[in-house]
Every structure is written in structure tokens, then in C-alpha cells.
Gaussian input, Z-matrix of N, CA and C with variables (Angstrom, degrees):
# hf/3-21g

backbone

0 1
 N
 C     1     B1
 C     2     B2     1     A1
 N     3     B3     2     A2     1     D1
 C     4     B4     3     A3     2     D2
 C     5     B5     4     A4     3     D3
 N     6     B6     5     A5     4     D4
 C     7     B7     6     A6     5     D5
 C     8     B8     7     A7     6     D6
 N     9     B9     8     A8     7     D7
 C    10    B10     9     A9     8     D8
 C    11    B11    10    A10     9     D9
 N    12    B12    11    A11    10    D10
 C    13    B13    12    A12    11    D11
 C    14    B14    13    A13    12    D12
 N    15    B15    14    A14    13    D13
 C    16    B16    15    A15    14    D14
 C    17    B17    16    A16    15    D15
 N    18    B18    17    A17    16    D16
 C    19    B19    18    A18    17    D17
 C    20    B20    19    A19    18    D18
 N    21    B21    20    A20    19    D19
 C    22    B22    21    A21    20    D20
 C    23    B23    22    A22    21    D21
 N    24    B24    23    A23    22    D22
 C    25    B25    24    A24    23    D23
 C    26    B26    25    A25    24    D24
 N    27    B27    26    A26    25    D25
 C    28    B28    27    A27    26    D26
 C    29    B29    28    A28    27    D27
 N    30    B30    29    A29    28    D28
 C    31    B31    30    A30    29    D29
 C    32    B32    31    A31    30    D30
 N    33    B33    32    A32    31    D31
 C    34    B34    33    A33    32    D32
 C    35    B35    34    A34    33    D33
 N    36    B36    35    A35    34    D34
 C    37    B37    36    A36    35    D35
 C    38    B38    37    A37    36    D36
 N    39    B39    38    A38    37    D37
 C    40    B40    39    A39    38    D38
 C    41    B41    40    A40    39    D39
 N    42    B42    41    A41    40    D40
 C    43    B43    42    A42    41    D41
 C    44    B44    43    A43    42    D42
 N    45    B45    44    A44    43    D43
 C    46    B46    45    A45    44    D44
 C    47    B47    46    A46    45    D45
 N    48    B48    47    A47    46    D46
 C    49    B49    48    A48    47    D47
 C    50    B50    49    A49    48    D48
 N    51    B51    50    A50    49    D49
 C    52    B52    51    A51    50    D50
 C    53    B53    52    A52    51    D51
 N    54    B54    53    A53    52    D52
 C    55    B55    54    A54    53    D53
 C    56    B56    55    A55    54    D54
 N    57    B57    56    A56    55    D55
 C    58    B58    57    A57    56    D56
 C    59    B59    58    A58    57    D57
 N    60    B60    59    A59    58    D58
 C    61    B61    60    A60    59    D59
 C    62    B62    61    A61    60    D60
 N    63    B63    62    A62    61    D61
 C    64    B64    63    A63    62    D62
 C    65    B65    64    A64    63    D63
 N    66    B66    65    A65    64    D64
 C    67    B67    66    A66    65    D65
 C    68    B68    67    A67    66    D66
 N    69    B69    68    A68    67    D67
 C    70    B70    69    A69    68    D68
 C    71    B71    70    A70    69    D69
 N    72    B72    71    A71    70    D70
 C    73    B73    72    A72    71    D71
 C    74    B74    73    A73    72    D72
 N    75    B75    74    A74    73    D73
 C    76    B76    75    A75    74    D74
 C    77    B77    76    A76    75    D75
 N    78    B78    77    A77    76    D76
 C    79    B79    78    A78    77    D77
 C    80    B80    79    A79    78    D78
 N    81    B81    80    A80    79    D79
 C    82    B82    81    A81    80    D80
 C    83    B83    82    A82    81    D81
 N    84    B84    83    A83    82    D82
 C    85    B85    84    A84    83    D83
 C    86    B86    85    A85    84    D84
 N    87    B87    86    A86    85    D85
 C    88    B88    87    A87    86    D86
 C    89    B89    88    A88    87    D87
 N    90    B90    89    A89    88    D88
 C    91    B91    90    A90    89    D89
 C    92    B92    91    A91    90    D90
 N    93    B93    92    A92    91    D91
 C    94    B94    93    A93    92    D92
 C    95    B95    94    A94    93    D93
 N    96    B96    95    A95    94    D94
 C    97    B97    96    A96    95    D95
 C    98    B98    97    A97    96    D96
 N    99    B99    98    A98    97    D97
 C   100   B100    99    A99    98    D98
 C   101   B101   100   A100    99    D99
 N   102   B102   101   A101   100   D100
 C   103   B103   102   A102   101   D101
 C   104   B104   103   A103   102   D102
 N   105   B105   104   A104   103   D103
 C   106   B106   105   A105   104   D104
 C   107   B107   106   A106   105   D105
 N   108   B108   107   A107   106   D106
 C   109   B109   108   A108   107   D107
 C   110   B110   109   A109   108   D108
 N   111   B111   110   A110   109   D109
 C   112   B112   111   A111   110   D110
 C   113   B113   112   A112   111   D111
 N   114   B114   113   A113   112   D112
 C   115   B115   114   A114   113   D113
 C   116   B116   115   A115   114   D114
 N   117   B117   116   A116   115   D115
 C   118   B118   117   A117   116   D116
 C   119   B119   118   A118   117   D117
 N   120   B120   119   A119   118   D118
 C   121   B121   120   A120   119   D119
 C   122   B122   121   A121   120   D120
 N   123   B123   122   A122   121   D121
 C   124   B124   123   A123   122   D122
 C   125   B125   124   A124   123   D123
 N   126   B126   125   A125   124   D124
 C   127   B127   126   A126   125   D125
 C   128   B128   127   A127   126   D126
 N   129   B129   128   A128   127   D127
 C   130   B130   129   A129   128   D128
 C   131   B131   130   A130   129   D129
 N   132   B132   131   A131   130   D130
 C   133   B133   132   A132   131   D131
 C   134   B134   133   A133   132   D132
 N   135   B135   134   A134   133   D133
 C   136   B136   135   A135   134   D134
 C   137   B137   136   A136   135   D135
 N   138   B138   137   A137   136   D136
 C   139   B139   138   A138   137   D137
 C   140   B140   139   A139   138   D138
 N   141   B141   140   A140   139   D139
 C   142   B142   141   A141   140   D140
 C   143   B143   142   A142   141   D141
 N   144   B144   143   A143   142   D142
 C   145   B145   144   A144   143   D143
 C   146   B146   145   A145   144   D144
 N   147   B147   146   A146   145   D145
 C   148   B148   147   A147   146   D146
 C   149   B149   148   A148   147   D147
 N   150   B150   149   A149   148   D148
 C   151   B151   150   A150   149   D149
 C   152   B152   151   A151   150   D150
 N   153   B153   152   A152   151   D151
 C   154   B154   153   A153   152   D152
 C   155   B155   154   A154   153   D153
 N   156   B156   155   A155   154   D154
 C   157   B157   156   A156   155   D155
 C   158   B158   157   A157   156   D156
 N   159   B159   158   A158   157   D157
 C   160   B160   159   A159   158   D158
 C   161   B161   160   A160   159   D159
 N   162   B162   161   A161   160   D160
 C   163   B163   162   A162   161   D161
 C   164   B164   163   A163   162   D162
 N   165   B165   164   A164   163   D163
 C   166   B166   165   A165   164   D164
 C   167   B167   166   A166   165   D165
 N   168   B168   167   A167   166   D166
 C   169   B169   168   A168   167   D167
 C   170   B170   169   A169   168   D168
 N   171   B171   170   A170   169   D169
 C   172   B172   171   A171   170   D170
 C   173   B173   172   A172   171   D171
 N   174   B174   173   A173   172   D172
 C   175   B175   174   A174   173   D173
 C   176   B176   175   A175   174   D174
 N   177   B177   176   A176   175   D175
 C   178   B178   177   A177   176   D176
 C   179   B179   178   A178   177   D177
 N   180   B180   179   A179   178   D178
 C   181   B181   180   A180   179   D179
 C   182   B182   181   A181   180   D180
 N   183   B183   182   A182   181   D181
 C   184   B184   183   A183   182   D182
 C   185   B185   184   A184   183   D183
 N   186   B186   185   A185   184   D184
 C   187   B187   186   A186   185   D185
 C   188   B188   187   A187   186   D186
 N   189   B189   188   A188   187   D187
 C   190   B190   189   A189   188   D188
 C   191   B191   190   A190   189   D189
 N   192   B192   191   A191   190   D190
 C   193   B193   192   A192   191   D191
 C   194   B194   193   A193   192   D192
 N   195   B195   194   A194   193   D193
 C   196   B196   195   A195   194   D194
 C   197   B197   196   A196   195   D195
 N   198   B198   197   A197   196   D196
 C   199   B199   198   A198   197   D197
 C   200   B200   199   A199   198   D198
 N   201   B201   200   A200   199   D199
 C   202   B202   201   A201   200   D200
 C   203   B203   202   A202   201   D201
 N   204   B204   203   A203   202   D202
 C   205   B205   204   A204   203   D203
 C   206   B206   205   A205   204   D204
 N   207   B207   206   A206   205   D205
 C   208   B208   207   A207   206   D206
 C   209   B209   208   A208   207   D207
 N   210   B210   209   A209   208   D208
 C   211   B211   210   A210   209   D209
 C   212   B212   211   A211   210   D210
 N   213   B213   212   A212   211   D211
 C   214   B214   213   A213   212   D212
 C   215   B215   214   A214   213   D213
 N   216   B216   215   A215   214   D214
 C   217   B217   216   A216   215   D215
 C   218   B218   217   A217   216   D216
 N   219   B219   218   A218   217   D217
 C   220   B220   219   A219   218   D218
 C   221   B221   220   A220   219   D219
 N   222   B222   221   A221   220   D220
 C   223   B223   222   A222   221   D221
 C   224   B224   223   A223   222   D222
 N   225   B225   224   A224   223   D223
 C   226   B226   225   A225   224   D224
 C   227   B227   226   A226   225   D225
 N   228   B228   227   A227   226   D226
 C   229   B229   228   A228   227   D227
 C   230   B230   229   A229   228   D228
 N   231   B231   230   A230   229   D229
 C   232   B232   231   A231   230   D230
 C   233   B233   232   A232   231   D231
 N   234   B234   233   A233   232   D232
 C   235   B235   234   A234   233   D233
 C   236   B236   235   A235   234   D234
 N   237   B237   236   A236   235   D235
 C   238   B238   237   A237   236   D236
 C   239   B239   238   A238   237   D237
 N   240   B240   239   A239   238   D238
 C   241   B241   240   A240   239   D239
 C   242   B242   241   A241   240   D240
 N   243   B243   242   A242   241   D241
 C   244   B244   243   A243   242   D242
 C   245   B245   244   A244   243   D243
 N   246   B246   245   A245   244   D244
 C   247   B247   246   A246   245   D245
 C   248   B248   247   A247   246   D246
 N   249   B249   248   A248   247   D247
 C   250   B250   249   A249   248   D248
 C   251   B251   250   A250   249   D249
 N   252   B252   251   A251   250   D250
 C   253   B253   252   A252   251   D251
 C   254   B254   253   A253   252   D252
 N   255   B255   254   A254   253   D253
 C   256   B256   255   A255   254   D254
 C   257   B257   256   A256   255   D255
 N   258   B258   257   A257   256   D256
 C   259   B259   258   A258   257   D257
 C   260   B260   259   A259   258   D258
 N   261   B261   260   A260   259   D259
 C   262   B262   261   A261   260   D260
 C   263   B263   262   A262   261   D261
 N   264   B264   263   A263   262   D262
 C   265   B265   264   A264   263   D263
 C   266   B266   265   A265   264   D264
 N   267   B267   266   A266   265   D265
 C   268   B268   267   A267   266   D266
 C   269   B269   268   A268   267   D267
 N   270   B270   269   A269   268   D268
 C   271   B271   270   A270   269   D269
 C   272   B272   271   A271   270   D270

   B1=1.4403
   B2=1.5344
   B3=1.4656
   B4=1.3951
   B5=1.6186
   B6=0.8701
   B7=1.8493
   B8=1.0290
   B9=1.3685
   B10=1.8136
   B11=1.4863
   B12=1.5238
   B13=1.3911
   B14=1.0284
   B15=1.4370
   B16=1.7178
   B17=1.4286
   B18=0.9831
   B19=2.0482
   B20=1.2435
   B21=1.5028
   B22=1.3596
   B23=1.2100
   B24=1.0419
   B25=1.5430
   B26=1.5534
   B27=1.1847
   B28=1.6133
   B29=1.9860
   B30=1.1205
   B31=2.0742
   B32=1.6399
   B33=1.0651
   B34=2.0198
   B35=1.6630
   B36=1.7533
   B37=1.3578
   B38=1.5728
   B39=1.2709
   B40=1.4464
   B41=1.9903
   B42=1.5291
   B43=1.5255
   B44=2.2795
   B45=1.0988
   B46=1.6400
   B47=1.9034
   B48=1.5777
   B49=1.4197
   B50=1.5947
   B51=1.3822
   B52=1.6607
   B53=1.5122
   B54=1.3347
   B55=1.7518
   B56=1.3367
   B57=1.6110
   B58=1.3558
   B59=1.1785
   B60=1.5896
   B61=1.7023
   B62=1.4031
   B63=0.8889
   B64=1.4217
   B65=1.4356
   B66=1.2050
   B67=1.0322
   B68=1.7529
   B69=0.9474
   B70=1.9405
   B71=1.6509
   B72=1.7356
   B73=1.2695
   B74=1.4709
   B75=1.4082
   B76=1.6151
   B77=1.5513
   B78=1.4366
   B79=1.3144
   B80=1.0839
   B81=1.6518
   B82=1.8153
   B83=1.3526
   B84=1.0954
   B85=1.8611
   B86=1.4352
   B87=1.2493
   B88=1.6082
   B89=1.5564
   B90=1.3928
   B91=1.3913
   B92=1.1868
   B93=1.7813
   B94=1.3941
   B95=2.0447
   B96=1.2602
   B97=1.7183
   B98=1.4454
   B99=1.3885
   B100=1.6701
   B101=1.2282
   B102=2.0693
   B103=1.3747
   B104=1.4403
   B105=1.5219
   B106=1.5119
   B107=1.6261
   B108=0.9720
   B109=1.4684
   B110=1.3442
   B111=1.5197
   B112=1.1912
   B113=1.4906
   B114=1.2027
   B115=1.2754
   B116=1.7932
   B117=1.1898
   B118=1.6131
   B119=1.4519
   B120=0.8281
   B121=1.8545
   B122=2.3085
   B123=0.9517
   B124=1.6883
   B125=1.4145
   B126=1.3098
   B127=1.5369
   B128=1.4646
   B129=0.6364
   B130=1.6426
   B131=1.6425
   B132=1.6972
   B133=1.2548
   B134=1.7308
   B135=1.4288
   B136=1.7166
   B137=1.5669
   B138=1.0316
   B139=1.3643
   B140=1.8073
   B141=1.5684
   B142=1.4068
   B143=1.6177
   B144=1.1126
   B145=1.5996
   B146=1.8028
   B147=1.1027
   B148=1.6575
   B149=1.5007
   B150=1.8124
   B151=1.2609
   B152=1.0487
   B153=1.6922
   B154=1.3006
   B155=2.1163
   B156=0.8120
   B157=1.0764
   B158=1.3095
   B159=1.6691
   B160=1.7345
   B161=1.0540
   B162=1.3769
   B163=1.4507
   B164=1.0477
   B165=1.4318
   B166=1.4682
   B167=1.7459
   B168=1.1708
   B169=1.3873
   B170=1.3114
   B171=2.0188
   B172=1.2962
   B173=1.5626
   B174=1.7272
   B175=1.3960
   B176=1.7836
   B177=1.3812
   B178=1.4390
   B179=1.5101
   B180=1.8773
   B181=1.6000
   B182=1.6374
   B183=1.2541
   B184=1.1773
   B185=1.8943
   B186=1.1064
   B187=1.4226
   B188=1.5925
   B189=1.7756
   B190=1.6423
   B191=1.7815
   B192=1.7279
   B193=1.2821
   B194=1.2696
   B195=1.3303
   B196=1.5579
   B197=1.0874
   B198=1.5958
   B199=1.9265
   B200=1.0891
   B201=1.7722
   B202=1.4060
   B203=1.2296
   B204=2.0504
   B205=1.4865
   B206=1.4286
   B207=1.2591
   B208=1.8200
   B209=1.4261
   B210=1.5650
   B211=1.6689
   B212=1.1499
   B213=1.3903
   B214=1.4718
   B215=1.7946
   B216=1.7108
   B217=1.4656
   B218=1.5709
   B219=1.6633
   B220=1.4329
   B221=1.5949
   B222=1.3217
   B223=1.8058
   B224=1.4670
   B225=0.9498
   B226=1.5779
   B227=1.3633
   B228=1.2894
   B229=1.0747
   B230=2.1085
   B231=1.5850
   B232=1.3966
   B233=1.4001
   B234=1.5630
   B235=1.6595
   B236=1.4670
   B237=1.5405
   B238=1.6392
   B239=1.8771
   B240=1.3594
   B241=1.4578
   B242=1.6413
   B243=1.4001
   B244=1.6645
   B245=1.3868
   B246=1.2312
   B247=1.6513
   B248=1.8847
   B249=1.4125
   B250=1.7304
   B251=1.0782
   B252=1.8870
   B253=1.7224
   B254=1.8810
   B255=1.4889
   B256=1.4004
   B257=1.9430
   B258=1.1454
   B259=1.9217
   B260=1.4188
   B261=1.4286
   B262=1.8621
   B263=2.2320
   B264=1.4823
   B265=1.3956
   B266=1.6180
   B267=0.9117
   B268=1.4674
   B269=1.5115
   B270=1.0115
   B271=1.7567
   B272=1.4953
   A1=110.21
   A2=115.25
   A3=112.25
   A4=101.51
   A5=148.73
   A6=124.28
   A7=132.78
   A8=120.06
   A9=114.16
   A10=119.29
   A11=113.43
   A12=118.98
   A13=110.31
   A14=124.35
   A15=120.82
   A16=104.09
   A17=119.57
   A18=102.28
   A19=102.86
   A20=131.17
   A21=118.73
   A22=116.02
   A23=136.68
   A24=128.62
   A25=102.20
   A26=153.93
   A27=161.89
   A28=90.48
   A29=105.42
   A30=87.94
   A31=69.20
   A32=116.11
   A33=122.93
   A34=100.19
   A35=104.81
   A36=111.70
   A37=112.39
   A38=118.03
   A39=128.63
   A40=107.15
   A41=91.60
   A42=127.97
   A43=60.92
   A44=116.61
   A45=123.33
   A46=82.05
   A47=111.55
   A48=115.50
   A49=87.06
   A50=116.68
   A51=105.58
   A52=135.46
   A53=84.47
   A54=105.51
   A55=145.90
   A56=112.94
   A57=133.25
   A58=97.68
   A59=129.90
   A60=124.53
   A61=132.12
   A62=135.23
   A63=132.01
   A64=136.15
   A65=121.71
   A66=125.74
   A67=138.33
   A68=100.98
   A69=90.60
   A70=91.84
   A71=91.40
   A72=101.80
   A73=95.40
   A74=133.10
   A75=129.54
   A76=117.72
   A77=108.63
   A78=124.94
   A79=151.94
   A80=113.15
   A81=119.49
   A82=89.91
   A83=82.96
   A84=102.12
   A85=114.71
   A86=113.34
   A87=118.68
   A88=92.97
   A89=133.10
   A90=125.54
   A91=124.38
   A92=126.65
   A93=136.24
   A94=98.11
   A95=111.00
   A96=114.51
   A97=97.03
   A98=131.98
   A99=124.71
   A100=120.48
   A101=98.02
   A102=94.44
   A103=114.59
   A104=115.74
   A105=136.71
   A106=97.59
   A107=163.07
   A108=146.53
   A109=128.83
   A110=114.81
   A111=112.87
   A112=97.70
   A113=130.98
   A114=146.39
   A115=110.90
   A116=119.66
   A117=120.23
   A118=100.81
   A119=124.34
   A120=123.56
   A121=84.37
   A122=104.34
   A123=93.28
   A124=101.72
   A125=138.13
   A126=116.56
   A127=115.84
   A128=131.36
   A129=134.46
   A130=104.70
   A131=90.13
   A132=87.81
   A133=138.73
   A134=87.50
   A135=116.73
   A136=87.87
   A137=127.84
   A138=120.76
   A139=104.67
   A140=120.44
   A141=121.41
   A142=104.41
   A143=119.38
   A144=126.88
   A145=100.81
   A146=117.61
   A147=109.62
   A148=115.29
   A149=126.12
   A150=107.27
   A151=143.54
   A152=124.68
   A153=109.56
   A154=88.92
   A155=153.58
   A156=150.83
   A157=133.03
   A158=96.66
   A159=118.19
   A160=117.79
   A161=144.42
   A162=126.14
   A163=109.55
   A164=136.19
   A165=127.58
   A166=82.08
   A167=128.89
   A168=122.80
   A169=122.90
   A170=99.15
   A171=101.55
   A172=134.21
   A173=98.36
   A174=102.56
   A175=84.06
   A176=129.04
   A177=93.42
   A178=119.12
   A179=103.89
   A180=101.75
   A181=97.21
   A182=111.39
   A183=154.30
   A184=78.66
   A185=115.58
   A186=120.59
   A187=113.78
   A188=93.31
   A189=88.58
   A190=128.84
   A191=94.54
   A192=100.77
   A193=120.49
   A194=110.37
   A195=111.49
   A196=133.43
   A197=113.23
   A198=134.12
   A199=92.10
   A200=111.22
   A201=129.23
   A202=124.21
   A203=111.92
   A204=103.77
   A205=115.48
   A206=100.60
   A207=103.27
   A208=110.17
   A209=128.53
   A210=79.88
   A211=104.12
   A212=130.38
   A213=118.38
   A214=111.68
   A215=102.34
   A216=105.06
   A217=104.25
   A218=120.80
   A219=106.74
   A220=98.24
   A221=103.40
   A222=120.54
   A223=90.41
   A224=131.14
   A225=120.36
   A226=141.06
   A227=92.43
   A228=109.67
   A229=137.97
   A230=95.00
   A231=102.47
   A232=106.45
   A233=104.09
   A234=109.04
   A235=114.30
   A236=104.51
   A237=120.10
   A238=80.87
   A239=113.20
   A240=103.02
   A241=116.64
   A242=102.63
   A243=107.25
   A244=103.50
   A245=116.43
   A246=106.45
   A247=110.71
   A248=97.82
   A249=114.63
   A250=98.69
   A251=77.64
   A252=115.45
   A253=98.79
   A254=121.40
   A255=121.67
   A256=103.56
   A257=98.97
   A258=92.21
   A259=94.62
   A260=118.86
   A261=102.26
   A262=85.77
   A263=105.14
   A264=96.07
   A265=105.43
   A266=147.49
   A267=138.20
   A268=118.57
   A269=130.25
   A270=131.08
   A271=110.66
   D1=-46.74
   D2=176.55
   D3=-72.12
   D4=-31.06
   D5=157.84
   D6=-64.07
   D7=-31.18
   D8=155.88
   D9=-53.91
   D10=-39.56
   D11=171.52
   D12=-57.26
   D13=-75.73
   D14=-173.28
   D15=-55.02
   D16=1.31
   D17=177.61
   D18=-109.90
   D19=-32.52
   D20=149.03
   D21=-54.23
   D22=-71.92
   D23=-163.83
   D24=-57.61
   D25=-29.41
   D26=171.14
   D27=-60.45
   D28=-12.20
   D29=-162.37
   D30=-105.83
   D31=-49.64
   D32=-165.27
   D33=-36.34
   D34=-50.72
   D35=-163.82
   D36=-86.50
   D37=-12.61
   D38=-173.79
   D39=-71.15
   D40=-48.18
   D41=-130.50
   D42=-88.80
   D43=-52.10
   D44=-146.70
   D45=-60.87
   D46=-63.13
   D47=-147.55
   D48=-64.25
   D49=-46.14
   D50=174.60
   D51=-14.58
   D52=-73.10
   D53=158.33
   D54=-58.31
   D55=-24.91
   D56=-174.82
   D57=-119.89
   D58=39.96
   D59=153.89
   D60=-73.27
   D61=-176.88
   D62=165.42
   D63=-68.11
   D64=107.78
   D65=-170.15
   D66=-71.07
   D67=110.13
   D68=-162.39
   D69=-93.61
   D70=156.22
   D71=-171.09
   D72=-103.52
   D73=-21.94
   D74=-146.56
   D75=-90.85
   D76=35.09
   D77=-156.93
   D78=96.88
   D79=27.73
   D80=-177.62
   D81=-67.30
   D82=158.01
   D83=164.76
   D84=-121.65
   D85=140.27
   D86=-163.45
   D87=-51.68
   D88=-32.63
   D89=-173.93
   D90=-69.51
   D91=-30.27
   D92=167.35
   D93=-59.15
   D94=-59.53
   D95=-168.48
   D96=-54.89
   D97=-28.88
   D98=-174.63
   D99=-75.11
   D100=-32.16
   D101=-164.80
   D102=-88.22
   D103=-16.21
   D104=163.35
   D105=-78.20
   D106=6.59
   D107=118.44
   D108=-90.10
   D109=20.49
   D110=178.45
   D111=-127.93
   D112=-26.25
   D113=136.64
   D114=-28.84
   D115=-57.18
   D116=174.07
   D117=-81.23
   D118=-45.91
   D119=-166.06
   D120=-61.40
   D121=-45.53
   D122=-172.27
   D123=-73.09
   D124=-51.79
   D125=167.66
   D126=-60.90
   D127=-8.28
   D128=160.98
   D129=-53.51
   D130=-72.77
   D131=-170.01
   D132=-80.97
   D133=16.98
   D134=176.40
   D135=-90.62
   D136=-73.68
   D137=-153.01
   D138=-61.23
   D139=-33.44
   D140=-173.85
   D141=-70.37
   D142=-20.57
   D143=-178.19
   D144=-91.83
   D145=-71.09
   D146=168.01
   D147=-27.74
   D148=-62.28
   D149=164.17
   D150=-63.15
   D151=-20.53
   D152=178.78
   D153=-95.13
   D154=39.82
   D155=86.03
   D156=8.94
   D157=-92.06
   D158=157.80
   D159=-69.36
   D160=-15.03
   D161=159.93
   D162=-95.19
   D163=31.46
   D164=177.54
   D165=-119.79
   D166=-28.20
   D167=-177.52
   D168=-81.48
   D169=-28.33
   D170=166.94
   D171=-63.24
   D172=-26.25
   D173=-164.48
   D174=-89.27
   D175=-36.18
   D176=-166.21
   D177=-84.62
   D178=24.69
   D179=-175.76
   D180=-84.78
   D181=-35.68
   D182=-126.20
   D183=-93.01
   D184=-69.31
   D185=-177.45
   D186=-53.22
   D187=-46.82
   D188=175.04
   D189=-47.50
   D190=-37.52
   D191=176.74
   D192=-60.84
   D193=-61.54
   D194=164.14
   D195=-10.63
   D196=-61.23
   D197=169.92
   D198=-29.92
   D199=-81.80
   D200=-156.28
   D201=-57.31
   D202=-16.87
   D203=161.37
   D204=-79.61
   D205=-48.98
   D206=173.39
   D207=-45.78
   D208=-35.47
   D209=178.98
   D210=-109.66
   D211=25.18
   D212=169.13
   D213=-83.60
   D214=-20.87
   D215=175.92
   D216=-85.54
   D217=9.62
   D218=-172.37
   D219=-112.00
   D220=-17.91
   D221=174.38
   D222=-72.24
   D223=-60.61
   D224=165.38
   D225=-11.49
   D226=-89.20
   D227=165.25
   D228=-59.09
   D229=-5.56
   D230=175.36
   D231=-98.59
   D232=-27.48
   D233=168.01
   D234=-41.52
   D235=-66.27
   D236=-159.62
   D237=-59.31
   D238=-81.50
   D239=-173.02
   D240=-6.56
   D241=-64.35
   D242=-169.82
   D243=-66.17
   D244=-13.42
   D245=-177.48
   D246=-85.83
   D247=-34.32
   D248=164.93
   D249=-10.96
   D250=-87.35
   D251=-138.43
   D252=-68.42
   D253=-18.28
   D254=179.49
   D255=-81.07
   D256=0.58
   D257=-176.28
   D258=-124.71
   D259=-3.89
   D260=173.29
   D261=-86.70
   D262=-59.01
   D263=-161.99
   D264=-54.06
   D265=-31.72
   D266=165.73
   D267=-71.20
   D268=17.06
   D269=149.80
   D270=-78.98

């Protein structure tokens, strides 16, 4: 959650200075200011797609592991069971 945040707020602050640059009077054309903020707005939005990328890979590595603890603590736990129920029937 805190990396989706900081990568939104990193596009918030990119996307802000974009817009609030300096303004020349001696002939920009609204098309030079678009293509230099549309130019950042696309690395923006390369880098916001690359991370949730890796955090979509992280969380499903992340899940895989999980599985594999849950059933190694459930292989466990059917062991000890079988070990129980094998020391009540032998009394």
C-alpha cells in the first residue's frame, strides 16, 4: 500500500511541476508546452505501470508462499494427530 502511494504521489508531483513551469512569452506554442507534458505524463505513466507490475508479482509471490506455509503447518499438524491417535490406541 505504501508503494502505490508513493508512486501516486511521485506522478501527483511530476504531473504538478509539469504544469507549473515557466512560462515564456517569445513564442511557445501551446503545442511545444503539450508535447513536454505529454512527454512526462508518458514516463510517468511507464514507471506507474512497471510498479504495479512488481507489486502485482510481489504480492502473488508473496501469496504463493503463504499456500506453502499453510499446508506445510496443516501436514503438521495431521502428523501429530496421527501420532495422538497411534499412542491412545496402543495403551
Amino acid at each position: 500500500m505504501k508503494k502505490i502511494f508513493a508512486v501516486c504521489l511521485a506522478a501527483f508531483l511530476a504531473l504538478t511541476l509539469a504544469s507549473c513551469g515557466e512560462k515564456e512569452e517569445n513564442g511557445t506554442t501551446a503545442e511545444n508546452r503539450n508535447g513536454v507534458v505529454g512527454s512526462v505524463a508518458s514516463e510517468v505513466s511507464t514507471d506507474i505501470s512497471s510498479a504495479v507490475s512488481d507489486m502485482s508479482t510481489d504480492i502473488i509471490d508473496d501469496a504463493s508462499e503463504l499456500d506453502e506455509e499453510m499446508s506445510e503447518k496443516e501436514s503438521k499438524k495431521d502428523e501429530e494427530r496421527t501420532d495422538t491417535t497411534d499412542e491412545i490406541t496402543t495403551d
